[in-house]
MARPA-125951 format. One line per field, with one value per residue (C-alpha): chain; x, y, z; residue number from 0. Coordinates in Angstrom, 1 decimal, decimal comma. Example, Ala and Ser with C-alpha at 12.3 -4.5 7.8 and 13.67 -1.06 7.14 Angstrom:
% MARPA-125951
kette	A / A
u	12,3 / 13,7
v	-4,5 / -1,1
w	7,8 / 7,1
nr	0 / 1
//
This chain:
% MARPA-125951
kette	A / A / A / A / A / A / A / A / A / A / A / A / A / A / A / A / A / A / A / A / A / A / A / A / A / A / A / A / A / A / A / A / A / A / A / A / A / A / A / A / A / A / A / A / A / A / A / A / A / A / A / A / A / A / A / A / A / A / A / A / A / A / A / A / A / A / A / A / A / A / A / A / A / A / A / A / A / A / A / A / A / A / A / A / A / A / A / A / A / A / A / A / A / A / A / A / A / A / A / A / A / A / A / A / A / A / A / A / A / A / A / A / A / A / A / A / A / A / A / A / A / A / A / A / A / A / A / A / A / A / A / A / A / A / A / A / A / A / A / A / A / A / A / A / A / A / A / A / A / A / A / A / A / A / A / A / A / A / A / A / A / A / A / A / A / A / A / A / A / A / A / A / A / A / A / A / A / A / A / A / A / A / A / A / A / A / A / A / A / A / A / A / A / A / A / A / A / A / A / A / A / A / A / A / A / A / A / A / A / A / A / A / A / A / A / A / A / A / A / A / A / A / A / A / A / A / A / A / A / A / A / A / A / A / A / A / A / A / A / A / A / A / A / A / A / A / A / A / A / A / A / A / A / A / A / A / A / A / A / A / A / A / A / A / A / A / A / A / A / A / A / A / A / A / A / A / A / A / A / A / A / A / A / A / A / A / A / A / A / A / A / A / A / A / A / A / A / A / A / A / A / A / A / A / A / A / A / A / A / A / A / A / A / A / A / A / A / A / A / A / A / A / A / A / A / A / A / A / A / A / A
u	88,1 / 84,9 / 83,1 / 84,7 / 82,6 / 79,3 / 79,4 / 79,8 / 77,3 / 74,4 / 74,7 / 75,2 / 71,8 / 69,3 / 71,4 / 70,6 / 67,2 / 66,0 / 67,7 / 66,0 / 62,8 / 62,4 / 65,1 / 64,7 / 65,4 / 69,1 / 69,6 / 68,9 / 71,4 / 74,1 / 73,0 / 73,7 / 77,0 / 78,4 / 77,0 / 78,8 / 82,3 / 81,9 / 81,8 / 84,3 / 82,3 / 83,8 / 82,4 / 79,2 / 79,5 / 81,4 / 78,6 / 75,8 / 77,8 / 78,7 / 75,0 / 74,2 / 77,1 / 75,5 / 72,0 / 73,3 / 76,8 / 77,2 / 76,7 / 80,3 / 79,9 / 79,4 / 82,7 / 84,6 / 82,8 / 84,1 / 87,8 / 87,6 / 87,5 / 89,3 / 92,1 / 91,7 / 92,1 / 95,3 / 93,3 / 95,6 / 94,8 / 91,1 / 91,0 / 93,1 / 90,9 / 88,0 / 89,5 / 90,7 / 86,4 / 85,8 / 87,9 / 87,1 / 83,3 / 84,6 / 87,7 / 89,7 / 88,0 / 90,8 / 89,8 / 90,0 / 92,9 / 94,9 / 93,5 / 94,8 / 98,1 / 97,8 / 96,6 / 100,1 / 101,9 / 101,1 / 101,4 / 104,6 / 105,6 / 104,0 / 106,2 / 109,2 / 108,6 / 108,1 / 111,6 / 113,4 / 111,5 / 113,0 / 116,9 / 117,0 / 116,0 / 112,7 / 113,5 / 112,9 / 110,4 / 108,3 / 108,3 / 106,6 / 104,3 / 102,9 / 103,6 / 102,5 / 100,9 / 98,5 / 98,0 / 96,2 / 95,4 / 94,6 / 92,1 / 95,1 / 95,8 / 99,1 / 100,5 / 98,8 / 100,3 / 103,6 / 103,8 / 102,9 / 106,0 / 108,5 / 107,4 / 108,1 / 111,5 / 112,2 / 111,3 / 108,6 / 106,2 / 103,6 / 103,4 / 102,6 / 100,0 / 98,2 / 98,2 / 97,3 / 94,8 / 93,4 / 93,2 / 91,8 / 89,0 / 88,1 / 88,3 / 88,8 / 89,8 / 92,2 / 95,7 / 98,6 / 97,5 / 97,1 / 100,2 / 102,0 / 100,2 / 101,1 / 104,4 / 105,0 / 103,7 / 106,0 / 108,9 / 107,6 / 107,6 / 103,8 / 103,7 / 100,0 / 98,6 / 100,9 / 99,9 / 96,1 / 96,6 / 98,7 / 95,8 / 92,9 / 94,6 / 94,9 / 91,6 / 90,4 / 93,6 / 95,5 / 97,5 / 98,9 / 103,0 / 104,1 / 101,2 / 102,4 / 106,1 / 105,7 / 103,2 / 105,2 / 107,8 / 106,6 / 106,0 / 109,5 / 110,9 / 108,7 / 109,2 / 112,9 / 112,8 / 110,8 / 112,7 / 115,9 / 114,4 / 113,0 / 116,6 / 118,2 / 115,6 / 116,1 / 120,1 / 120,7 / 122,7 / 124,8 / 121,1 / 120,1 / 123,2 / 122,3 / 118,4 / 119,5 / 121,9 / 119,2 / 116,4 / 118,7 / 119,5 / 115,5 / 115,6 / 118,4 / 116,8 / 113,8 / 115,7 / 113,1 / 113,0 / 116,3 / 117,3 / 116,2 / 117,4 / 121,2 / 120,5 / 119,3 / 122,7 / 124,7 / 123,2 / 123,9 / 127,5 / 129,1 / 127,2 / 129,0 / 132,3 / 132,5 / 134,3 / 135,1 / 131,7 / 129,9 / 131,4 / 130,2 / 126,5 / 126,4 / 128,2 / 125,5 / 122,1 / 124,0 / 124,7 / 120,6 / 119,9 / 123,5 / 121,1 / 120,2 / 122,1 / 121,9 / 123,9 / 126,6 / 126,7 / 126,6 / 129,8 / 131,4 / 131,5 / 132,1 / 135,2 / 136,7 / 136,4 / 138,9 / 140,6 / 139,8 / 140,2 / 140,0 / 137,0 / 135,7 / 135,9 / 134,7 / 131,5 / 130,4 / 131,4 / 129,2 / 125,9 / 126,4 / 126,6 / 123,0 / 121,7 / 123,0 / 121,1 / 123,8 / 125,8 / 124,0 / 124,4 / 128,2 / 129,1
v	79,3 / 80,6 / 76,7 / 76,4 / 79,6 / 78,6 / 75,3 / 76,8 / 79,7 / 77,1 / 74,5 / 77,9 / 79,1 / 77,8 / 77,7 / 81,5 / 80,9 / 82,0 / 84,9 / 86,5 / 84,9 / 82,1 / 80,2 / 81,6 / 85,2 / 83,4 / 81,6 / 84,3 / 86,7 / 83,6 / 83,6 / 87,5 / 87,1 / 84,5 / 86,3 / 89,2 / 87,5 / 85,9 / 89,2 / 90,6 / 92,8 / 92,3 / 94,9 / 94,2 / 90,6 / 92,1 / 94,5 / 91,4 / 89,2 / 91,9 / 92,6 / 88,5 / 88,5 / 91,6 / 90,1 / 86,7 / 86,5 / 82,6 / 82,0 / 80,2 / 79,9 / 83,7 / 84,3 / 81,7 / 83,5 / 87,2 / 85,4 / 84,2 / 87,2 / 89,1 / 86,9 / 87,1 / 91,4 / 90,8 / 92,5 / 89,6 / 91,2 / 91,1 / 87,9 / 86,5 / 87,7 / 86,1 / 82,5 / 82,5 / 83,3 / 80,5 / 77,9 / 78,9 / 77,9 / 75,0 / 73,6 / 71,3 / 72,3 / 70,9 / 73,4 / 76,3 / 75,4 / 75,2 / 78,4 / 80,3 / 78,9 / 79,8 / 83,6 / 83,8 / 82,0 / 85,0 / 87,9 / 87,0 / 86,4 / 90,0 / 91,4 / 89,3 / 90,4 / 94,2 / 94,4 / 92,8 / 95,1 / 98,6 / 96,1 / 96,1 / 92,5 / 92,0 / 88,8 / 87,0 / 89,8 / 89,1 / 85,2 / 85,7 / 87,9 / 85,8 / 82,2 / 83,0 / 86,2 / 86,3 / 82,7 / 83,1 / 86,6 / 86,9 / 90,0 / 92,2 / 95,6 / 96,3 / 92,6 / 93,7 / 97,8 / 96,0 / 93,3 / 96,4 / 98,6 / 95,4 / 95,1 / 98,3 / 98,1 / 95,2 / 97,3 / 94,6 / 98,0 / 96,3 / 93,6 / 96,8 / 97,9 / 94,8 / 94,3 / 98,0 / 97,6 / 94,6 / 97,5 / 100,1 / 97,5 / 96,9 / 100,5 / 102,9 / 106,0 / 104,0 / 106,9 / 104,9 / 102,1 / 105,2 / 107,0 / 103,4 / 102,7 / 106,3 / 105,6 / 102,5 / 104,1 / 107,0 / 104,5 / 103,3 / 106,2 / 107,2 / 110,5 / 111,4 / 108,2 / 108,6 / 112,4 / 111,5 / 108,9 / 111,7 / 114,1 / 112,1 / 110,8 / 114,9 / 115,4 / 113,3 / 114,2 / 117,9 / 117,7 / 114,2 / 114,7 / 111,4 / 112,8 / 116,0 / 115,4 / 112,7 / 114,8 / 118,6 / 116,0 / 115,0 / 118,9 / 119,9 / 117,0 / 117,6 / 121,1 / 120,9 / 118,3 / 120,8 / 124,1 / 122,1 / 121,3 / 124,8 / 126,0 / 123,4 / 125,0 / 128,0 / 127,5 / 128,0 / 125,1 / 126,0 / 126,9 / 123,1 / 121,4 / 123,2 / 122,3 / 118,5 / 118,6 / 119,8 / 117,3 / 114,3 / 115,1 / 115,0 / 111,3 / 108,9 / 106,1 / 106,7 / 105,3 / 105,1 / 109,1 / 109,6 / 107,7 / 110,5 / 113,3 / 111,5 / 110,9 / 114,2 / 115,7 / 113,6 / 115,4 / 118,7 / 118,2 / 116,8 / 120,0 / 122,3 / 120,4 / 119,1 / 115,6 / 114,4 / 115,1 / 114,2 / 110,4 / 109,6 / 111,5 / 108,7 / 106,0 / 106,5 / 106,4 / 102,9 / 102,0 / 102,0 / 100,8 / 98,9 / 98,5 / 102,1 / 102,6 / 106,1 / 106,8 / 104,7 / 106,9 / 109,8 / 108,7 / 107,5 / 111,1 / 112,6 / 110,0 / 111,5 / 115,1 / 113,7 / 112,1 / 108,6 / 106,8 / 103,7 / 103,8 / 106,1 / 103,3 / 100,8 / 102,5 / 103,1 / 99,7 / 97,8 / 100,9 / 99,4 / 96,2 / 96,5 / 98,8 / 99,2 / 102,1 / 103,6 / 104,4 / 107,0 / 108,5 / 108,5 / 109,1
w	115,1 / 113,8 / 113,7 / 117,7 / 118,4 / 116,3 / 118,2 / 121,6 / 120,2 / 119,6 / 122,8 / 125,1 / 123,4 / 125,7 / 128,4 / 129,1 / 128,3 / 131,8 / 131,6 / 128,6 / 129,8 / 126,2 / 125,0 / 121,7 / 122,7 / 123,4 / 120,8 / 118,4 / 120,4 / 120,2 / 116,3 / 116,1 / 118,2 / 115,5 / 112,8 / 114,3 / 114,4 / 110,6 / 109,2 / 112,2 / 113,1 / 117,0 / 119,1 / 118,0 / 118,8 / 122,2 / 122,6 / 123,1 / 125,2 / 127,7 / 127,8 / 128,2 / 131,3 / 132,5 / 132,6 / 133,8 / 135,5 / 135,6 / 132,1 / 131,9 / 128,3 / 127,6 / 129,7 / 126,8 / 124,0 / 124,9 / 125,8 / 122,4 / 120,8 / 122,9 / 122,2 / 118,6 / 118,9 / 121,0 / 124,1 / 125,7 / 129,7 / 129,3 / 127,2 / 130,1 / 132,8 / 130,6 / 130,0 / 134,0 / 135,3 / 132,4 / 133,9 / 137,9 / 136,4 / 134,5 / 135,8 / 134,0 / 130,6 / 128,2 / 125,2 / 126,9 / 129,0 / 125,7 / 123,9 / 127,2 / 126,8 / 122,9 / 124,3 / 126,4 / 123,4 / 121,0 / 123,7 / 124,0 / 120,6 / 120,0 / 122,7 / 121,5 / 117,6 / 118,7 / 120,6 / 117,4 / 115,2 / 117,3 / 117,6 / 113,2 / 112,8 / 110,5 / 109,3 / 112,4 / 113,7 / 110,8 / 111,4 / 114,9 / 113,8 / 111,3 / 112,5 / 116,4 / 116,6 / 113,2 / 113,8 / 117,4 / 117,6 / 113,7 / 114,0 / 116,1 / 114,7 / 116,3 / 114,9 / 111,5 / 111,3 / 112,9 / 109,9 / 107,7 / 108,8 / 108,6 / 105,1 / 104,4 / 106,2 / 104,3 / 101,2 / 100,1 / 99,1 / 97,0 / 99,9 / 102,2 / 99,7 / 100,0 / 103,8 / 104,5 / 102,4 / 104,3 / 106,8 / 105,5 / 104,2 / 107,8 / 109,0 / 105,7 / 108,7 / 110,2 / 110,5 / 110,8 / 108,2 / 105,8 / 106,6 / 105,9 / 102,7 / 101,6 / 102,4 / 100,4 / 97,3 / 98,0 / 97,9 / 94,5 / 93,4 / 93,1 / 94,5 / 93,4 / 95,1 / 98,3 / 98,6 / 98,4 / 101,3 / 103,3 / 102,7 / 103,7 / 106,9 / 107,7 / 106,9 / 109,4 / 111,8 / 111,0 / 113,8 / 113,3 / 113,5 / 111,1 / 108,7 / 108,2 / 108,2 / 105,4 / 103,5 / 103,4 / 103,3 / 99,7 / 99,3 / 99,6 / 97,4 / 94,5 / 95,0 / 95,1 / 91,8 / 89,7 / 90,3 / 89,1 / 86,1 / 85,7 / 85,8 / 83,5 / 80,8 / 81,5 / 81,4 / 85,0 / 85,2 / 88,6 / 90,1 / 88,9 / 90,6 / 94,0 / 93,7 / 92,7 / 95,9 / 97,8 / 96,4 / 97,4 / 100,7 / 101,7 / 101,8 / 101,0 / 101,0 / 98,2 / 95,5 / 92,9 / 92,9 / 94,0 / 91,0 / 88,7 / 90,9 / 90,1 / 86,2 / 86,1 / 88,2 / 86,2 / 82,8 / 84,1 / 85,4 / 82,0 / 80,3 / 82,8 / 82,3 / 86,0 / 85,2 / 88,6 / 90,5 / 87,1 / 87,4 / 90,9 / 90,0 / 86,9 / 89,4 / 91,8 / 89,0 / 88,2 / 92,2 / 91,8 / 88,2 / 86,6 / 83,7 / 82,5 / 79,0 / 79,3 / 82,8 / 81,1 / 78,0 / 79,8 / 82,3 / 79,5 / 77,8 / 81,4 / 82,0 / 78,7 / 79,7 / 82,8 / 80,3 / 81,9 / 78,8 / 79,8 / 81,6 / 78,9 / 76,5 / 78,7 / 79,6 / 75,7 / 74,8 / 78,1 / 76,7 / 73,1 / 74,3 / 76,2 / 73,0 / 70,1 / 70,0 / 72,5 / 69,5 / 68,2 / 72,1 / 71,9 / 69,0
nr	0 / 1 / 2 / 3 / 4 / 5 / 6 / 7 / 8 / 9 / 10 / 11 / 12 / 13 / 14 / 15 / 16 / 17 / 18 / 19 / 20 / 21 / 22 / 23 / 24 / 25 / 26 / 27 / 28 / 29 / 30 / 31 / 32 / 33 / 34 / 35 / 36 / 37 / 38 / 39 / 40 / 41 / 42 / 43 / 44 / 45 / 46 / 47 / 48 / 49 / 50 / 51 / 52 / 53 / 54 / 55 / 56 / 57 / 58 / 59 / 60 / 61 / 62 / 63 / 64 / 65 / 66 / 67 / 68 / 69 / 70 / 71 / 72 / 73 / 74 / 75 / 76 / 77 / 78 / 79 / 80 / 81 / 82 / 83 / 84 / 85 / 86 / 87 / 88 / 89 / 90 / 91 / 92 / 93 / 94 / 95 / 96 / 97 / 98 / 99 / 100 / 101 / 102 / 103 / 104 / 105 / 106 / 107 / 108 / 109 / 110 / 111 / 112 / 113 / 114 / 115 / 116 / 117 / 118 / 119 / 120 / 121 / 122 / 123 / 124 / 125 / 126 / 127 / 128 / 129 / 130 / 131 / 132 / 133 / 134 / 135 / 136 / 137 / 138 / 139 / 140 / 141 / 142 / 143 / 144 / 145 / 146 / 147 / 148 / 149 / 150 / 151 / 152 / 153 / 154 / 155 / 156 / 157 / 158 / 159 / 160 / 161 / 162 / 163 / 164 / 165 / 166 / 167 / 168 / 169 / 170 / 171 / 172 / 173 / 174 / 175 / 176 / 177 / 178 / 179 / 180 / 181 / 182 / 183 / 184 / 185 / 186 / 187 / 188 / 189 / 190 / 191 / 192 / 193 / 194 / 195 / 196 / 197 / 198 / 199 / 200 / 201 / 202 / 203 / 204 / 205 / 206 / 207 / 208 / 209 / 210 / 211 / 212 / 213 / 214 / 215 / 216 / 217 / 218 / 219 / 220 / 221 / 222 / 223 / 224 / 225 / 226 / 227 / 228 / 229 / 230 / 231 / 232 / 233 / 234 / 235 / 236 / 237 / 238 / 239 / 240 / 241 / 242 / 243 / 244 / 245 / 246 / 247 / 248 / 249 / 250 / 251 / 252 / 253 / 254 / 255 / 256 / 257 / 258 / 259 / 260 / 261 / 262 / 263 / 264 / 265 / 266 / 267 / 268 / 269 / 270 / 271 / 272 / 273 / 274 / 275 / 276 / 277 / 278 / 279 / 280 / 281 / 282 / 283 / 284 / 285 / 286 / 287 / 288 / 289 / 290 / 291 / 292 / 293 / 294 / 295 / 296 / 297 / 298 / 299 / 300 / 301 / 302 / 303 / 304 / 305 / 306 / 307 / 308 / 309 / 310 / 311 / 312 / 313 / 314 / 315 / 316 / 317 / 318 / 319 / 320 / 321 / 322 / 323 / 324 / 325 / 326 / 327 / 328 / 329 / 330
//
């Protein structure tokens, strides 16, 4: 795209030489404009044609340039309108002919990926947005924050890291690129980092709704977590179960905290005797993590206070199996 528009750039030059009085002045704003669009800086290279159409409204070429880049920010109605005065100039002009119809290829592969985004299915959402969408339109925010929410749907959280962060390169104040980047590292687990993200997107935005619920959100969840360990130290064990309860039914779906919150429930349940509801509390850290040695020891010892012997045994046998360490645990 960028050698279509250096080309076009350089024979346009001295076509609007009249208008800036030397050919030279034109070539050297065609040289800033494609300058401009290398380092995507857009509405600087937007900034210069308009002024160019401004000073000289025949100059086809100008007209092609600005459709160009239009099209690449998904501005698909005023891209449209450019390509359209381009071709009334230059009918019949094969190359941009076909970028128009790639222009109405990716709007509606945007509109077509946003409507199975909002019906549940990312999978083929995610597939127009990066084989139509990114392809033609490969500057477009709302394709790149879209792509960025479908990974995080998807649960792919480092891959949301990496494309916010894209983002945030190209404009380090941009709100919902931040709130989304926060949230992925929330998911992960990395609280400090998410907060910070939260935070600086409410500096620059107090009164931004999805900010503030996902950052008081955090808040309240930490909060929560650390008054049930507060209790379990200082022996308030009933207190702990009612904090735990109240720390996983914030958010369901962060498994990598909520994970902890069970293991930790589990814990307190088999000290207070509670067989039944100390079982599904271990069932659930293992629904999460089948792996983790330790949820297995500690349903194991809560399947024998119900007496569950079977199970019991079953349990401590599949925790030594993984670590023989686990011995030391049950017995």
């Amino acid at each position: 795209m960028h050698m279509h528009l250096d080309v076009y750039f350089y024979s346009s030059a001295y076509l609007c030489g009249a208008v800036y009085g030397k050919p030279g002045n034109a070539a050297e704003l065609f040289e800033r404009v494609s300058q401009s669009v290398k380092v995507k800086h857009y509405s600087e290279a937007l900034d210069d044609l308009n002024a160019a159409i401004e000073a000289d409204p025949t100059l086809s070429e100008a007209y092609w340039h600005r459709a160009s880049i239009l099209r690449q920010l998904c501005r698909y109605e005023g891209s449209e309108k450019n390509y359209k005065k381009f071709l009334e100039m230059k009918p019949g002009n094969s190359a941009a002919e076909k970028e128009l119809s790639q222009l109405l290829q990716a709007q509606s592969a945007l509109e077509t990926a946003t409507t199975l985004f909002d019906s549940g299915d990312f999978t083929k959402s995610l597939e127009y947005i990066d084989k139509v969408v990114l392809v033609f339109s490969p500057a477009c925010s709302r394709a790149k924050l879209l792509k960025v929410k479908l990974l995080l749907a998807a649960k792919d959280y480092s891959g949301a890291i990496s494309q916010t962060g894209y983002i945030l390169k190209e404009d380090e104040n941009n709100l919902e690129a931040l709130l989304l980047r926060g949230r992925a590292y929330y998911y992960l687990a990395d609280h400090d980092v998410a907060s910070r993200h939260f935070q600086k997107g409410l500096r620059l935005d107090p009164e931004h709704s999805e900010l503030k619920k996902a950052y008081f959100g955090l808040k309240n969840l930490l909060k929560k977590t650390k008054s049930a360990e507060d209790n379990i130290n200082k022996g308030k064990l009933r207190l702990a179960v009612e904090d735990y309860k109240a720390a996983l039914a914030l958010d369901p779906n962060h498994l990598a905290h909520n994970f902890h919150l069970h293991l930790g429930l589990c814990k307190v349940l088999v000290k207070l005797g509670r067989g039944k509801d100390g079982v599904s509390s271990c069932t659930e850290v293992l629904d999460i993590d089948e792996e983790l040695v330790e949820a297995l020891v500690q349903r194991g010892e809560v399947r024998l206070l119900i007496e569950d012997w079977g199970g019991a045994v079953a349990d401590l046998k599949s925790a030594v199996e993984k670590s023989p360490q686990a011995n030391l645990a049950a017995g």
